[in-house]
C-alpha positions, 0 to 999 in steps of 0.5 A, spaced: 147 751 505 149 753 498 146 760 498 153 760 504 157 759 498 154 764 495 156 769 499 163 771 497 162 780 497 160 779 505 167 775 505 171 779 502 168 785 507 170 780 513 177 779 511 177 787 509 174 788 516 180 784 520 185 786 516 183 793 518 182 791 525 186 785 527 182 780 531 188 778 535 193 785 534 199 782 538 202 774 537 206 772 543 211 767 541 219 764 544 224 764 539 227 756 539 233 758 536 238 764 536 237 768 530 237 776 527 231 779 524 233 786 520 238 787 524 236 785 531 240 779 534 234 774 538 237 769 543 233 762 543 228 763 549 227 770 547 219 772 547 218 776 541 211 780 540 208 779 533 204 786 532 200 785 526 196 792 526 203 795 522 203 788 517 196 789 516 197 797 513 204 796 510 204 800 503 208 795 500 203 790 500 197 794 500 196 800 495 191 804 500 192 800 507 188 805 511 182 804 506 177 800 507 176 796 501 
């Protein structure tokens, strides 16, 4: 088990992985309050689709979103 901790390039490569290609791509949720969201007004009861692919690729966050670093 110890040589598990010692792993840590193939966890990084994991987490690159997903990154790239989100395990779970889209997150259903139900919005439990009226609210706005950049602008968009949401009524309590809304569904809202959570995509993570463009969170994942965001420049702003990343410096090079579409490599595989």
């Amino acid at each position: 088990m110890n040589d598990i901790n010692k792993l840590s390039f193939v966890e990084k490569c994991i987490l690159e992985a997903i990154r790239i290609i989100p395990e779970v791509p889209i997150i259903p949720r139900m919005a439990h309050e009226d609210g706005d969201v950049n602008g968009v007004s949401i009524r309590k009861n809304d569904r809202i689709l959570i995509y993570m692919t463009p969170n994942h690729m965001d420049s702003t966050q990343f410096a090079e979103p579409t490599k595989y670093n």
